[in-house]
C-alpha positions in Angstrom: 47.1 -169.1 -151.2 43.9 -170.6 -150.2 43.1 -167.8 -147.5 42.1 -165.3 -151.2 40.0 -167.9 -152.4 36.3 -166.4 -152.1 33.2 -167.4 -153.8 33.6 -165.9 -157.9 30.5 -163.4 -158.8 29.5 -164.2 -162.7 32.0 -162.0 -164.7 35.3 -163.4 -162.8 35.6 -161.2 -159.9 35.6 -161.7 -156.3 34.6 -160.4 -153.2 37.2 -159.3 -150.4 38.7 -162.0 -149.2 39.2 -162.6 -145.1 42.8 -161.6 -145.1 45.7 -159.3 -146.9 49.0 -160.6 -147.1 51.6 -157.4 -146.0 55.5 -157.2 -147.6 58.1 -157.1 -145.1 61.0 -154.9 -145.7 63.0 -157.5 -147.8 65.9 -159.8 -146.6 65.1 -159.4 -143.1 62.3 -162.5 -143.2 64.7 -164.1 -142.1 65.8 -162.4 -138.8 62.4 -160.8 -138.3 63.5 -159.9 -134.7 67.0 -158.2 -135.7 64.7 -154.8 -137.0 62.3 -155.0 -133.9 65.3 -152.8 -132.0 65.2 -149.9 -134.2 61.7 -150.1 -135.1 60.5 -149.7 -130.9 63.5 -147.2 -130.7 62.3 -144.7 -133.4 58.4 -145.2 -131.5 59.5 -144.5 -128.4 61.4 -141.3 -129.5 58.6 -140.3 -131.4 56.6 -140.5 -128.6 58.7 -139.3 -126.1 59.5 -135.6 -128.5 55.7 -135.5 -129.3 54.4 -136.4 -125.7 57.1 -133.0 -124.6 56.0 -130.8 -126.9 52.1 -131.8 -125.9 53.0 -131.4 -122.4 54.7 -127.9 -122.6 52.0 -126.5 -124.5 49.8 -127.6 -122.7 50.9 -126.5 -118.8 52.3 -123.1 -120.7 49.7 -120.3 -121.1 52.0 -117.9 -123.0 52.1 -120.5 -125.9 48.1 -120.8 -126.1 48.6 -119.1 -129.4 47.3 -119.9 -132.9 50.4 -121.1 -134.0 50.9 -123.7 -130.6 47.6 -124.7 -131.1 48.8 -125.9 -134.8 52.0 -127.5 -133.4 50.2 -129.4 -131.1 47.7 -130.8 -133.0 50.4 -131.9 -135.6 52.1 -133.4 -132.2 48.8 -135.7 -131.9 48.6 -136.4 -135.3 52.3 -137.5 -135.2 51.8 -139.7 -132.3 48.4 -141.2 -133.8 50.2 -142.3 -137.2 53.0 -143.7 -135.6 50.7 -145.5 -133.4 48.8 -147.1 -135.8 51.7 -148.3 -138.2 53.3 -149.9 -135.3 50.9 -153.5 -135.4 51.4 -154.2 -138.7 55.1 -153.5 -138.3 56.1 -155.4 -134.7 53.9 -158.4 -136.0 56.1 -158.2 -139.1 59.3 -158.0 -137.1 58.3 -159.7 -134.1 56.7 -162.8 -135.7 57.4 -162.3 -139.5 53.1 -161.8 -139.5 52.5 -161.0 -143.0 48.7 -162.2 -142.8 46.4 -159.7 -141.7 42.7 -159.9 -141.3 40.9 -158.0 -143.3 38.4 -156.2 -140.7 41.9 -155.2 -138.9 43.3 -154.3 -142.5 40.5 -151.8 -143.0 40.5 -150.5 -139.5 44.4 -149.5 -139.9 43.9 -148.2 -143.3 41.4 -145.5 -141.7 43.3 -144.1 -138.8 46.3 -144.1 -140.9 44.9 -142.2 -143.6 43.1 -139.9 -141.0 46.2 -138.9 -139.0 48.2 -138.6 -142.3 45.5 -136.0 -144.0 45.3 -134.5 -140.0 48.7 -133.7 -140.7 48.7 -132.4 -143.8 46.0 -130.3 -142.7 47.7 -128.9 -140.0 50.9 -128.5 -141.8 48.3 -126.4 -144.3 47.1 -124.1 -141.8 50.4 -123.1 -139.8 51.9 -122.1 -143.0 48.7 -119.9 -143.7 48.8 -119.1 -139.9 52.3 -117.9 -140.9 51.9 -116.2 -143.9 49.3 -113.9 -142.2 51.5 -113.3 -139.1 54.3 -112.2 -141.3 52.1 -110.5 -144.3 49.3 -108.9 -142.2 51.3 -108.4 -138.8 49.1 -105.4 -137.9 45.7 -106.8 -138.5 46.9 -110.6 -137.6 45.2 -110.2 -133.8 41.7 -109.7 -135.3 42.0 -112.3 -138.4 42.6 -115.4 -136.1 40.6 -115.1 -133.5 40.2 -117.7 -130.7 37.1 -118.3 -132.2 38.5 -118.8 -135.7 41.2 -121.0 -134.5 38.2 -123.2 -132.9 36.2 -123.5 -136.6 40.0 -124.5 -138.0 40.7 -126.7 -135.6 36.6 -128.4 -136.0 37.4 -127.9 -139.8 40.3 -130.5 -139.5 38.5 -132.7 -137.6 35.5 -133.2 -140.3 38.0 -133.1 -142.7 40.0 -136.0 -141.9 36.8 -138.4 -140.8 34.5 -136.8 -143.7 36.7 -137.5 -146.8 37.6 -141.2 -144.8 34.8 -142.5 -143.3 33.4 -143.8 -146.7 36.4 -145.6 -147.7 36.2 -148.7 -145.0 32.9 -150.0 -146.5 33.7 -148.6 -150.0 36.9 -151.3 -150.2 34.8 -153.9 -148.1 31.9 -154.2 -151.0 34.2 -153.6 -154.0 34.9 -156.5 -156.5 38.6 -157.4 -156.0 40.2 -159.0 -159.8 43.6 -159.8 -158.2 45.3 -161.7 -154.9 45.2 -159.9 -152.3 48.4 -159.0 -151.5 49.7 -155.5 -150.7 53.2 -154.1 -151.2 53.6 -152.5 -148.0 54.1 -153.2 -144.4 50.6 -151.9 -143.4 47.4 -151.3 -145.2 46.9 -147.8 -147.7 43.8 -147.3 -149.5 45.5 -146.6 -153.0 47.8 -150.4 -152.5 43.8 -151.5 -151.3 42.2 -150.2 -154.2 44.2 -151.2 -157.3 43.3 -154.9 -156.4 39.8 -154.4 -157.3 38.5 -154.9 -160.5 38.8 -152.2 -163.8 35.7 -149.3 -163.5 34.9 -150.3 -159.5 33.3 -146.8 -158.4 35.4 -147.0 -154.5 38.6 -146.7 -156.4 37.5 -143.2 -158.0 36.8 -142.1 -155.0 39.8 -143.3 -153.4 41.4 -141.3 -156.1 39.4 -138.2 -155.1 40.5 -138.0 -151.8 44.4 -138.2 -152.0 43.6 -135.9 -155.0 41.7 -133.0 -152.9 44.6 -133.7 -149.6 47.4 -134.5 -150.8 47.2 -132.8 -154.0 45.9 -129.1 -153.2 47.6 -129.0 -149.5 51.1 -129.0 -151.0 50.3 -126.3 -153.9 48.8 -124.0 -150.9 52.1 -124.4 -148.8 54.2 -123.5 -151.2 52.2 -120.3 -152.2 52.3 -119.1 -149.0 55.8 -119.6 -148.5 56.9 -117.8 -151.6 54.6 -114.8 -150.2 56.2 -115.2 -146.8 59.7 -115.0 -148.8 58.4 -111.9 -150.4 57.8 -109.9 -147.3 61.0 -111.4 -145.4 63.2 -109.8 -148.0 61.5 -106.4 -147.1 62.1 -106.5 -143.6 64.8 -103.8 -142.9 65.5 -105.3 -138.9 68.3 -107.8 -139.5 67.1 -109.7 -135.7 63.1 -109.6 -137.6 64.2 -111.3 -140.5 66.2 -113.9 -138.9 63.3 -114.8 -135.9 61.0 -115.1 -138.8 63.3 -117.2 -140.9 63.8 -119.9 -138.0 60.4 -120.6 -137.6 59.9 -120.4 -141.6 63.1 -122.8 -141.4 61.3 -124.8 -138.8 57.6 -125.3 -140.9 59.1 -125.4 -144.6 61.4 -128.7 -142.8 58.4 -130.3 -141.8 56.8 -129.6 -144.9 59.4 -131.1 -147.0 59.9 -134.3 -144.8 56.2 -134.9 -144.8 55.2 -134.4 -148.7 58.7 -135.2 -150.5 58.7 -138.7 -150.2 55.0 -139.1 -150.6 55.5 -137.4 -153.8 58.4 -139.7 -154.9 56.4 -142.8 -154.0 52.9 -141.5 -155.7 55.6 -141.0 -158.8 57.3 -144.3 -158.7 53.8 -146.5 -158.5 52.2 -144.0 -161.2 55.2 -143.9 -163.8 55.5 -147.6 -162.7 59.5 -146.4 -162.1 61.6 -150.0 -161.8 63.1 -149.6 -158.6 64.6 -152.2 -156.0 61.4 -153.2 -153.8 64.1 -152.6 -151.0 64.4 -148.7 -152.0 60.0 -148.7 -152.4 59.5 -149.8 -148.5 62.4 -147.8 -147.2 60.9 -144.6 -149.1 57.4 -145.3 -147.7 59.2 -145.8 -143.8 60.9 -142.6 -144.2 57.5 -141.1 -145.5 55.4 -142.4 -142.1 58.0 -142.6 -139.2 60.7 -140.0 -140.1 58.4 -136.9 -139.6 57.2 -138.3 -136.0 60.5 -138.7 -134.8 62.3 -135.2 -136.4 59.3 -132.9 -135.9 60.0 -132.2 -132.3 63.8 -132.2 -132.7 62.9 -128.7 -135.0 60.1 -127.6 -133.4 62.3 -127.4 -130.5 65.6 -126.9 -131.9 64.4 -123.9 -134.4 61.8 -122.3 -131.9 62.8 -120.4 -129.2 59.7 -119.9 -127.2 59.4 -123.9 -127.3 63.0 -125.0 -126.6 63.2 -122.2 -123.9 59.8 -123.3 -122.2 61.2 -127.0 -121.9 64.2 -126.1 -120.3 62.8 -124.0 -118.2 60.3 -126.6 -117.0 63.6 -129.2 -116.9 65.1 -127.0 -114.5 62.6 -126.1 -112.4 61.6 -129.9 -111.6 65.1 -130.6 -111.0 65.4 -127.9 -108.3 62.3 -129.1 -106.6 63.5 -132.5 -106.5 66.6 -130.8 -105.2 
């Protein structure tokens, strides 16, 4: 363990050492390659749904609409997490890499953070986008604007790199009091930030920011879900109530895939839960690579103006090529 061996300050601690040591998903060490198969197969998927609905919203004007505007920027953030988690994990698989540097460790633990709070974000305002389409249908035109949906949009954006940028040189100048190895396959500012010593400043704020995301996103969500089942229950047009329910069914899916397992994990490492370390870095795959890959099977599956759009699109290339 000689690579976390860094010169000592006077009361015992240490500063960050040149490289993190990542977990592997457990009894595969051995045949690192075996899990590279699935691993490119659920990217290349991800990419491929994502990369569809991008392109159809993009070449469609009918769906430049508030709520396309939100599925697409959760398509980018889906393809930018995926993106970045897939280094870490093809060196792991590919080469059984568990040594990172820790300039590349940092570097990782900022994009992933930033897509992951893009979608939460996102997920955020489609269900208010919703809530307002479905609660306030008559004055919906005039409350999002293309204007508005501009700020939102610009909103996210200084979101995501405003509550992140600090975190890179916060972890980088923090006193670390234990080895530095993580429990994950990649690098996450809260598995970062518990190796540093008792009362270091950076790990409040660390704190902070899942607190004001990933805390208060969820808790908005669900409010305006249980208005939007208010008002659906009110609706006296059977064919109303069920258009609105499949693209409630369609966001409330995505919401639950994104936060439920970020919840169990945040309650397993904070109750210190004894589970299999096998179940831990299955849960935290399922948390970062399932909602890439099923996002645009609903999207598309549930909404109609989507799925029809890229079938339509199918078709006509085919009988051009014809």
């Amino acid at each position: 363990m000689s690579t976390f061996r860094t010169q000592a300050t006077p009361n015992g601690s240490t500063s960050m050492a040149p490289t993190f040591l990542l977990v592997g998903m457990p009894g595969l060490s051995a045949v690192p390659s075996w899990w590279t198969i699935p691993l490119i197969t659920v990217y290349f998927l991800s990419v491929l749904g994502n990369g569809t609905i991008l392109w159809i919203i993009a070449l469609e004007p009918n769906l430049h609409r508030p709520m396309y505007f939100f599925l697409f920027l959760l398509s980018v953030s889906d393809v930018g997490l995926a993106s970045t988690l897939m280094p870490t994990l093809l060196g792991l698989a590919l080469a059984d890499a568990h040594a990172v540097p820790a300039s590349a460790c940092l570097l990782q633990m900022f994009f992933v953070h930033v897509f992951s709070v893009m979608e939460s974000s996102v997920l955020l305002a489609m269900a208010v986008d919703r809530a307002l389409a479905i609660c306030r249908p008559l004055h919906y035109p005039t409350l999002l604007t293309n204007g508005d949906i501009n700020k939102i949009g610009l909103a996210i954006a200084s979101r995501c790199l405003g509550l992140h940028l600090p975190l890179p040189f916060l972890l980088a100048h923090m006193p670390y009091c234990h080895p530095q190895v993580l429990t994950h396959s990649y690098c996450l500012h809260p598995d970062m930030a518990r190796l540093a010593c008792p009362g270091a400043w950076g790990a409040v704020y660390s704190f902070f920011v899942v607190l004001s995301a990933m805390g208060l996103d969820p808790l908005i969500i669900f409010f305006s879900y249980g208005l939007i089942g208010r008002v659906l229950q009110s609706l006296g047009s059977s064919e109303d109530r069920w258009k609105a329910c499949q693209t409630r069914a369609a966001h409330l899916s995505a919401v639950l895939l994104f936060y439920v397992p970020m919840i169990l994990l945040a309650l397993i490492d904070r109750l210190r839960v004894p589970i299999p370390q096998p179940a831990h870095t299955l849960l935290s795959y399922v948390h970062f690579l399932l909602p890439p890959l099923v996002n645009p099977i609903l999207y598309s599956v549930k909404m109609k103006e989507i799925r029809e759009r890229i079938i339509k699109r199918l078709y006509s290339r085919k009988v051009g090529c014809a």
